[in-house]
Structures are given as C-alpha cells and as structure tokens.
C-alpha positions in Angstrom: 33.4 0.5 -18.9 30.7 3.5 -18.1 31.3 7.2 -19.0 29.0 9.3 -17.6 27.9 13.0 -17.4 30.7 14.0 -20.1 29.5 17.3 -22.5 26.4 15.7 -23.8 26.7 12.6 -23.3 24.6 11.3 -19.8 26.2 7.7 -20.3 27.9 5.3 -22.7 28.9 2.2 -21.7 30.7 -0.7 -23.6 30.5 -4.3 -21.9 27.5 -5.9 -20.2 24.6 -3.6 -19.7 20.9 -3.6 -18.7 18.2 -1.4 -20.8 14.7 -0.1 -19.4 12.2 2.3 -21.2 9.1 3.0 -20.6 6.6 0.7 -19.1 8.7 -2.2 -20.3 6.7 -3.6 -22.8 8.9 -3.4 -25.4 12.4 -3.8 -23.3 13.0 -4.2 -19.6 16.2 -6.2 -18.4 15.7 -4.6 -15.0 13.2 -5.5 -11.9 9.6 -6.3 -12.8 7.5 -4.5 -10.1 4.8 -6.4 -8.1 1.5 -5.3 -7.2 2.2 -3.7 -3.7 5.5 -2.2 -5.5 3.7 -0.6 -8.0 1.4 1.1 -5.7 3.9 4.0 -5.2 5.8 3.3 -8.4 2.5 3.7 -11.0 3.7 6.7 -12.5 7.8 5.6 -13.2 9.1 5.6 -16.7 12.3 3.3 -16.1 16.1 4.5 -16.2 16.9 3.5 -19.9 20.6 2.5 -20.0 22.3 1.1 -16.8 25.1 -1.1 -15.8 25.0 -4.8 -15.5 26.0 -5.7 -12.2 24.1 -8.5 -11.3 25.1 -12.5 -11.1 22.4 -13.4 -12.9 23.5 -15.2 -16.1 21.0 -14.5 -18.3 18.9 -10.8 -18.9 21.4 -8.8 -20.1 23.1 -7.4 -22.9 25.9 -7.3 -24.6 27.5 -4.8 -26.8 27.5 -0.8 -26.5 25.1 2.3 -25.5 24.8 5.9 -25.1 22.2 8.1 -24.2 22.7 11.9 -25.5 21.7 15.0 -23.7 20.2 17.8 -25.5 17.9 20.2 -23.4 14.5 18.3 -23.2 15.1 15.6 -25.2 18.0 12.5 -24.8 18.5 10.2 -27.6 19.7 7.0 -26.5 21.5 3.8 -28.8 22.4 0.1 -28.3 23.7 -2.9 -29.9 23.7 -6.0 -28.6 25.5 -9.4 -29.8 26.1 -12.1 -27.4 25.6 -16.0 -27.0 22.7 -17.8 -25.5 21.6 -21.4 -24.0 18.9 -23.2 -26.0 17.7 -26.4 -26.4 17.9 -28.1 -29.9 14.9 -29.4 -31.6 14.8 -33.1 -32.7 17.1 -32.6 -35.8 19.1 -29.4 -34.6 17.4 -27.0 -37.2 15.8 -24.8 -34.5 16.1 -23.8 -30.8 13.0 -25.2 -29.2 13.2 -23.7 -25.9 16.2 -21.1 -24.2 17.7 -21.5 -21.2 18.0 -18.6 -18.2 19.9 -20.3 -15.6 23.7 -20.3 -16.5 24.3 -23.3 -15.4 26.5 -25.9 -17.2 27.9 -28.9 -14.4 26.3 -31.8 -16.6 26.7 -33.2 -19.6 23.0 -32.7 -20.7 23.6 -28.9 -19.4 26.9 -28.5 -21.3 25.1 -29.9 -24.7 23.0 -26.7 -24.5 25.7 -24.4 -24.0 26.2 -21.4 -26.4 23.6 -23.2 -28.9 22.1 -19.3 -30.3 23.3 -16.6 -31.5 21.3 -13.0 -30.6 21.8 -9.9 -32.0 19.8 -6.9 -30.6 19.9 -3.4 -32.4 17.3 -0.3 -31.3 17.3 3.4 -29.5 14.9 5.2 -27.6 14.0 9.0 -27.9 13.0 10.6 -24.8 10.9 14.2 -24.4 10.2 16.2 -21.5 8.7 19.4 -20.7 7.0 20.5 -17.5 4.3 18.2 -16.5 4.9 15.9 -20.1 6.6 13.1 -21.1 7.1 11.5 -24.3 9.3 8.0 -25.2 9.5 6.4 -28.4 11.3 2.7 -28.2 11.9 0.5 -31.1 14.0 -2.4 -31.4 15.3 -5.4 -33.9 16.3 -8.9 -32.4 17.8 -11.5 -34.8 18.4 -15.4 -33.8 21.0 -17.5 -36.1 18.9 -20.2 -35.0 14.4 -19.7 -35.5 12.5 -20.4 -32.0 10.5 -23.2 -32.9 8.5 -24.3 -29.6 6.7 -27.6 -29.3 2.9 -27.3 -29.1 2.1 -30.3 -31.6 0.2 -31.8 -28.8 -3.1 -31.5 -26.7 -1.4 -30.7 -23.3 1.3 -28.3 -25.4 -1.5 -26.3 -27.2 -0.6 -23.4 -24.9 2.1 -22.4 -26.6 1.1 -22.0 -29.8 1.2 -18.2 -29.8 4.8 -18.2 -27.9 7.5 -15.9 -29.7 8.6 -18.0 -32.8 10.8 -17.3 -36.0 14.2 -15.6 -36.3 13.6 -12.1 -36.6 11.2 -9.9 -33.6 10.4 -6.4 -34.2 8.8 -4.5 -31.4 8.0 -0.7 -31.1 6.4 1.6 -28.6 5.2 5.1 -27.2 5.4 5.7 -23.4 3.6 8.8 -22.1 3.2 10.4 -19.0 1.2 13.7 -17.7 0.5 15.1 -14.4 -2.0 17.8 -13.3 -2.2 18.8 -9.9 -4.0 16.0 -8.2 -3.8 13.7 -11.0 -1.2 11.9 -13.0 -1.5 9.6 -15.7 1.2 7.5 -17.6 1.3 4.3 -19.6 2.8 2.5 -22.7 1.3 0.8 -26.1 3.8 -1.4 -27.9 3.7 -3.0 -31.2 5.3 -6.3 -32.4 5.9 -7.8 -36.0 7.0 -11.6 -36.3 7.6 -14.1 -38.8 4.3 -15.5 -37.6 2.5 -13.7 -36.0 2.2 -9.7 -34.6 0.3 -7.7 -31.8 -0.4 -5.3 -29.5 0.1 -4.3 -25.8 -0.9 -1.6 -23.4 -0.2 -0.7 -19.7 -1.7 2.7 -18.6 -2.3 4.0 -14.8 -4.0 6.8 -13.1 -2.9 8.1 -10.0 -4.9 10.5 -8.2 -5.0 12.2 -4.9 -8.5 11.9 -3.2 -7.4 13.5 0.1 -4.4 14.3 2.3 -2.4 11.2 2.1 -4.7 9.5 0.3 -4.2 8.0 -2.9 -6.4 5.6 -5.3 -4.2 3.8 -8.4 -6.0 2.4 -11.1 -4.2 0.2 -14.0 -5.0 -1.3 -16.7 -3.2 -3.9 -19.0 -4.0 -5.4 -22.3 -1.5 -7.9 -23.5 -2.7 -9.8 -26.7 -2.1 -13.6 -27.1 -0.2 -12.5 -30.5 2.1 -10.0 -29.1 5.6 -11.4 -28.5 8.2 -9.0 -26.9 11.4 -11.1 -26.6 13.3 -8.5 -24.3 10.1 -7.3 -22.8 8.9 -7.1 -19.1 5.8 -5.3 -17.4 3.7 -5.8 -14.7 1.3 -8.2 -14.7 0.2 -11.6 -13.5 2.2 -13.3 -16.2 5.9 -13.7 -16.2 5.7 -12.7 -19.9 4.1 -9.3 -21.6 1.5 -11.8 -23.5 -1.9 -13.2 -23.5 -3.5 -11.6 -20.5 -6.2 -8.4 -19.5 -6.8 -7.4 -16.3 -8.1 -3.9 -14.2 -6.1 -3.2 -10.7 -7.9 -0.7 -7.9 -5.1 0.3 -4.9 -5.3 2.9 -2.4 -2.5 4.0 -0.3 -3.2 5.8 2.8 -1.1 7.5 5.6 -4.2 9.4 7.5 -4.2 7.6 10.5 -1.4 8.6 12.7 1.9 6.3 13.0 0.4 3.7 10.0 0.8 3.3 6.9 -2.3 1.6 4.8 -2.2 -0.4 1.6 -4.6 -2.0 -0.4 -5.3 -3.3 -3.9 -8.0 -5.7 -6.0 -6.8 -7.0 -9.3 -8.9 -9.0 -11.7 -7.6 -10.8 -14.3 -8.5 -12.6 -17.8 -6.3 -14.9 -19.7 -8.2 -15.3 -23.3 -5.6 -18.0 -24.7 -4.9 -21.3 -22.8 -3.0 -21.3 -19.8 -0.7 -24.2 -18.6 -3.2 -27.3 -17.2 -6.0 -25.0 -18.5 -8.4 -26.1 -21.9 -10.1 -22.9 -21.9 -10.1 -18.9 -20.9 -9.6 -18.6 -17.6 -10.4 -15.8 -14.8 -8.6 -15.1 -11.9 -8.3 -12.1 -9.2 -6.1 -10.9 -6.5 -7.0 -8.6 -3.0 -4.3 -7.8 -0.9 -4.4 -5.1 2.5 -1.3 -3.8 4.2 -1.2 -2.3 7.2 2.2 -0.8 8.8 2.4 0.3 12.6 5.1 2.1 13.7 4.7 4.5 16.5 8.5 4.7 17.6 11.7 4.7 15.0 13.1 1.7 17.5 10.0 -0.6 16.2 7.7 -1.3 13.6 4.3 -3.8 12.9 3.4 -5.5 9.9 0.2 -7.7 9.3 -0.6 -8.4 5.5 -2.8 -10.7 4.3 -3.1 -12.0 1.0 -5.9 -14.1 -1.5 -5.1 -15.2 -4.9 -7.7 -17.6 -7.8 -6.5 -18.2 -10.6 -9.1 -21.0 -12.4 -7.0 -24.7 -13.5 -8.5 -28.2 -14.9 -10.0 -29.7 -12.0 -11.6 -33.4 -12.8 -14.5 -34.6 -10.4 -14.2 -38.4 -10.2 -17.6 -40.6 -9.9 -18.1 -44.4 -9.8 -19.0 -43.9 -13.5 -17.3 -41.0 -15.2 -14.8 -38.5 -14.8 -15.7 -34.6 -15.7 -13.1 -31.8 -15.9 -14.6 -28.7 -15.0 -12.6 -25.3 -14.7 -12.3 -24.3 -10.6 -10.7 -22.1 -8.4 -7.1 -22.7 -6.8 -7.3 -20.2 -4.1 -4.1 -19.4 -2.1 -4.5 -17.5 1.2 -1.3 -15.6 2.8 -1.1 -14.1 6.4 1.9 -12.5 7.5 3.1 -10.6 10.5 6.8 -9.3 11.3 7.8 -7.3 14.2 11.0 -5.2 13.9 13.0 -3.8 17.0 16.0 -1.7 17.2 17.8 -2.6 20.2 20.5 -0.5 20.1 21.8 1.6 17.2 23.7 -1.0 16.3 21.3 -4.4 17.1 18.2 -5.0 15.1 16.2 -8.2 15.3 12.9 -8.9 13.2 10.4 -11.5 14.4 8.0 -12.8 11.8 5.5 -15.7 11.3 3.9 -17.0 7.5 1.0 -19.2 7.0 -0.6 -20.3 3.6 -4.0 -21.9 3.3 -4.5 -24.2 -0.5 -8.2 -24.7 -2.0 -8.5 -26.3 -5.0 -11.5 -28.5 -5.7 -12.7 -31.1 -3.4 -8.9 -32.0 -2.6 -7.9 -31.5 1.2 -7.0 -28.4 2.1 -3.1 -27.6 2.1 -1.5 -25.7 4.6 2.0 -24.3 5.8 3.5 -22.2 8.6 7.3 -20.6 9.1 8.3 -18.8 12.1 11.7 -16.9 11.7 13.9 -14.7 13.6 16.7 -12.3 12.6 19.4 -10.8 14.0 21.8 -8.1 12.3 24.6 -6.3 14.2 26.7 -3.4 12.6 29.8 -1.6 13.8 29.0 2.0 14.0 32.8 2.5 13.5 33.7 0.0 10.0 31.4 -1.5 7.9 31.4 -5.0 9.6 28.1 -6.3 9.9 26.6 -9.8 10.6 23.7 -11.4 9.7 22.2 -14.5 12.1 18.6 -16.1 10.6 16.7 -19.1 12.4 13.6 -20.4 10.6 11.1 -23.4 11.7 8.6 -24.4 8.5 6.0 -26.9 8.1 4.2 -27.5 4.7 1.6 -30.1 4.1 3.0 -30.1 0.4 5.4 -28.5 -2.0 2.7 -26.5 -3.2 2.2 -24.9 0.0 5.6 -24.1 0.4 6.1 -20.4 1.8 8.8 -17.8 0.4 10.8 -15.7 3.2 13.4 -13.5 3.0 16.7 -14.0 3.6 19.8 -11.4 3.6 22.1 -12.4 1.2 25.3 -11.2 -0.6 25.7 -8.2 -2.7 24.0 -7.8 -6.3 22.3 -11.4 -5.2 18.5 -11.8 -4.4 17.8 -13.1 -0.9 14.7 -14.8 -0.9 14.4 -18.8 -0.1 11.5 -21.0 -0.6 10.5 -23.2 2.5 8.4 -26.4 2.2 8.0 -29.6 4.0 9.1 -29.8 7.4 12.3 -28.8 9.1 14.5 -25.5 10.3 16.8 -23.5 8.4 20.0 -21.7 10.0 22.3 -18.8 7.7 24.8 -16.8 9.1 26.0 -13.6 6.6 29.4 -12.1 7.5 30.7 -8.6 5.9 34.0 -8.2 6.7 36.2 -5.1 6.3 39.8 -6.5 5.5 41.8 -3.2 4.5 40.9 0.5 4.9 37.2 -0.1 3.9 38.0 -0.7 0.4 38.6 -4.7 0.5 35.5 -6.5 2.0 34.8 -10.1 1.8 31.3 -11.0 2.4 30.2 -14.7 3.1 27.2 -16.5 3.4 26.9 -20.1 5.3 23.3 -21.9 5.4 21.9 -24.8 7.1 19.1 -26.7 5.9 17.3 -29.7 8.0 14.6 -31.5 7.2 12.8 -34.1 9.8 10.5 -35.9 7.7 13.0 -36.7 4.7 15.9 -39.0 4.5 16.5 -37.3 0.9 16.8 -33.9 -1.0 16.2 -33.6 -4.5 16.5 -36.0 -7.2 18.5 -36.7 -10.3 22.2 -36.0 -10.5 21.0 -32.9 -7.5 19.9 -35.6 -5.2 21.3 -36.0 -1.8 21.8 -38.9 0.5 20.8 -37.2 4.0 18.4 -34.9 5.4 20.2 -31.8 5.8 21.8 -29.4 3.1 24.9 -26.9 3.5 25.8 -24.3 1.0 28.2 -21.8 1.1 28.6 -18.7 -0.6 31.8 -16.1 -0.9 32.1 -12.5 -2.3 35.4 -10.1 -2.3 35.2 -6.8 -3.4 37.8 -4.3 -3.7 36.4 -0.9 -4.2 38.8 1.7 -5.2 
C-alpha cells in the first residue's frame, strides 16, 4: 500500500518497496545507468522511496517508508526485514554466496531457499535551495547468518575483499550545484565492516561549451575495502567496489536533424579481477550518431570498442608464460525506424561483434532483426511481431538485441551460435480498458545444434518455445 502527497507526508508505503538516494553508492535498488545513459542523466540525484513493481525476485525491500515534506528539506525512513537465498558453507555456519534469481524448481535450488535472514534500518535527509542540493544517507544491514565467501584458493584470491561478516554500515553525502553553464554533483560514501571498511566517490561535471553542446566528465573512485551491500553506481563493475576510472562524453545537437554522442572511459582495477593475477587496465570509446530528418523515420549507426586486460598464456615448444593482454570487443550497430502509418511502425536493424584476445582467432557474430508493432488508435490493443537471423563463431561473441516484452519485465535476449529467433507480443483489451492480458510467445531455432543447455535445463532438440502471460486489471 502507497500514500502519497497527504499534509506532509510526500509518500509512505508499507509492503515491497525500492529505495534510491543519491549517486547510489550507499543504496540503489533501482536501474544502474550505463555510460551512453548517463550522458544526459550526469547531474540526477535518484527518487529516494518508490514502489516495487517489478518481477524481479531479488533487489527489493521489505518492510515500511516515508519520506516527510517540510519546505526545503524531506526526511525520509525505512525498515526492512525480509528472507533471502544463500548458499551454505561446508558445515552451515555461514552463507558463502546469496542467490538473485528466485528460482526454486530443483532440489539443489530448494536447499537454498530462505537460508538468511536480512534486516535493513536507515533514512536519508534531503536539502534544497535554489541552485543547491544536499543528501545525507546512512544505513544498518544485519545478516542472522555472517557472509563468509571462499577465496582460500589461488584462482579465488579475488574475493578476498568481498563484503563479509554480519553487520554493514554504510554512510554518505550527495551534493549537487549548478551555475549557469555549469553543474556539478556527486556522492562520497563510507562503509564500516566486521573486517574491513572504505571509501567511495562518484562526482560529474557537466558543462555547456556551446549551443547544444555539452562535455561530461566523471570520475569514480571505489576502494577494494569498501563494501556497500545495497549499493549500486555507475561504473564498469556490477558492484560499487575495487575500481578507478575518468569518463570524457560530449553530447551534441548542432548539426541539423542529428543528434551526436560520444564518450572515452578509462579504467583501473587495483585488486584482482576474475582470471586476472594482477592490476589490470582497461578503457571504453563509444560514438553515437542519430539521423532523423522526418518524425516518420529515424537512423542509428553506433559503434562500440571495449579492453579490459585478462591472463593470457603464450604456449612454446618449451614453456608456457602468462602475460596480462587485451580482450578487445568491437560493436557496430545500425537500426532504421519507419512509421508507416500512425498506427504501423517497423524497425530494421543489423549487430556485428568482432573478439581479440591474444594470438587466439578472431571471434565474430552478426544478427539481422526486423520488427513490426501495430496499435489501434481506438483501444489499447497492440501487437508485437520480431524476426531475427544470428550467427556467432562462439558464445563469447554472442550479441544482445532487444526484444519487446511484457510489462514491468526487461526485454533484452542474448543471441549466440547460429539460428533465427521468432516472438510474437499480444496486448489485449478484454473489458472497458481496465482488464488487459498481455502475452508473449517466442521461437528459438538453432541449425548447428541438436541440443540446448545442459544439466536438468537441457533439451533434446534444436528449437526452444517459451511462453509468457500477464493480466492486469487496473481500476
């Protein structure tokens, strides 16, 4: 249940909920902007309190919050006890890894269920007034069970400075000021562990070097020793943790009917990475550039390069040396949109990937898809028809495309060896535009496997169906 706007109080809710302040750094259980997103998005201080209305099983809490109103500032509360997947150490005295998914169809899955126990207490305070900003964040998370993660072990070294203990403690100040052509914003978080504590910081500059013109820079420093269990921020990592890097962008709109974007990001990862033995480099370079002369039709071309240094070993005929190297990966993509009618759209676009690592062959992979969507200008019915031909050399070369989906549900799908992939997405209108039922079939083929997956997942046959349905009544 969500109140909102009622005297002083913006919003309380009681049930499932989803928190953001700040950069994220100490707690963000919302989206995690990429590089091109945060382009136009450097200068955001995130929502604070919101519903949960996602299917995702995991990312949420559970509990009660409320965010007060009191001229410039809002005070903001939350408590937070729910259950959690984890995996059991060797003689069940700690959790040694959790698990996101939500799923429980085996009997291995089912022995993981409900294992932890998380408590989560904190508030935020929030100031404003004219061009300034000011956010103060703290918050307390208790596990029943410590977080004892394996890295006894020369290939699990890596995670010796992941979050471990019972008891996380993270607090932060967000800030944010803008004058005239130039804003500036960021966030510096603290964290206190059992074992070990550290610090964080994501600041941006935005400024306005012409008409339309924009150049972002931002900077990140995430320590190897700071552990934010509920944090999320942007970065190269999935977690706000053992990682420095310096991002250039520039957004542009001064040549007529386009729309320019373009960024260089490098990175440094002081700690071990993952099939790494040492600090490792990396960098990023992306340019965007969108064409559209007419509101019928629109051009895309983006291209895309991405090192991140691995263990590579050079075999001789006498020894074998493991050096660090380069894996490069190369995107091009261009998509063509066309409104046919008010109500047909169909977009046209075409994904290739180029793999360097080493002296290993080069890996490669292609997709050509087409979309169709139809709407009634009259009810809400709309379909969605998708066709897509892909051909990877590997699984690592495997190419993500989007893919409408159902509501509240993430529609990308990843596409790798050979083979075509068919969806069809129906919205359907049943009763005075209040009932709908939404469903999603999908078609996968593959023509150079006589399998899918493996385990208890694994499937006798080349082709894959799944189907997906959604009512919703809104009243």
């Amino acid at each position: 249940m969500m109140l909102r706007n009622i005297g002083c109080v913006e919003r309380a809710i009681i049930g499932n909920y989803r928190l953001s302040f700040g950069k994220g750094l100490a707690i963000n259980s919302g989206m995690k902007f990429s590089k091109a997103m945060m382009l136009n998005t450097a200068n955001r201080m995130n929502a604070g309190i919101t519903k949960h209305s996602s299917t995702n099983e995991s990312g949420y809490f559970s509990g009660a919050a409320a965010t007060i109103l009191l001229k410039h500032w809002k005070f903001s509360a939350f408590g937070s006890y729910q259950l959690a997947d984890g995996t059991y150490n060797n003689d069940s005295t700690g959790i040694s890894s959790l698990k996101t998914d939500g799923l429980h169809r085996t009997r291995l899955e089912r022995s993981k269920k409900d294992n932890l126990h998380i408590t989560n207490i904190g508030g935020n305070i929030y100031w404003e007034h004219n061009a300034l900003r000011l956010s103060a964040t703290g918050i307390a998370t208790h596990f029943d069970l410590p977080l004892l993660p394996r890295h006894n072990t020369l290939a699990s070294t890596y995670r010796q400075y992941e979050a471990s203990g019972q008891d996380f403690v993270v607090g932060s100040l967000s800030y944010a000021y803008s004058f005239h052509t130039i804003s500036f914003s960021g966030e510096t978080a603290f964290s206190h562990t059992e074992r070990q504590n550290g610090t964080a910081s994501l600041n941006t500059i935005r400024l306005k070097v012409a008409p339309s013109n924009y150049l972002i820079l931002i900077g990140r420093y995430y320590g190897a020793k700071f552990v934010s269990i509920n944090g999320k921020a942007f970065g190269e990592n999935s977690k706000v943790q053992n990682e420095q890097g310096i991002l250039l962008g520039w957004t542009s709109k001064s040549i007529r009917y386009t729309d320019l974007e373009a960024y260089v990001d490098a990175m440094y990862f002081p700690w071990l990475k993952q099939n790494a033995s040492a600090s490792t480099y990396g960098y990023e370079g992306m340019i965007q550039a969108l064409y559209s002369p007419r509101l019928r039709w629109s051009l895309l071309a983006r291209y895309r390069i991405k090192a991140k240094q691995k263990d590579f070993v050079y075999e001789t005929k006498t020894k074998s040396t493991k050096v660090l190297n380069y894996d490069t990966h190369q995107n091009l993509k261009l998509q063509l949109s066309y409104s046919l009618s008010p109500s047909v759209t169909i977009r046209t676009s075409i994904t290739g990937n180029l793999i360097t690592f080493g002296n290993n062959p080069n890996e490669t992979g292609f997709a050509i898809g087409e979309n169709i969507r139809w709407q009634s200008l009259n009810t809400k019915c709309r379909l969605d028809f998708g066709l897509t031909y892909f051909n990877t050399d590997t699984y690592n070369a495997r190419i993500s495309h989007y893919e409408p989906s159902l509501l509240y549900a993430f529609g990308s799908t990843l596409y790798y060896y050979r083979g075509i992939r068919s969806s069809l997405l129906a919205s359907i209108p049943l009763f005075k535009q209040s009932l709908f039922i939404n469903t999603k079939i999908g078609i996968t083929k593959y023509f150079n496997r006589n399998n899918i997956s493996s385990g208890l997942e694994r499937i006798n046959a080349n082709h894959r169906e799944d189907l997906q349905v959604q009512i919703r009544w809104k009243f």
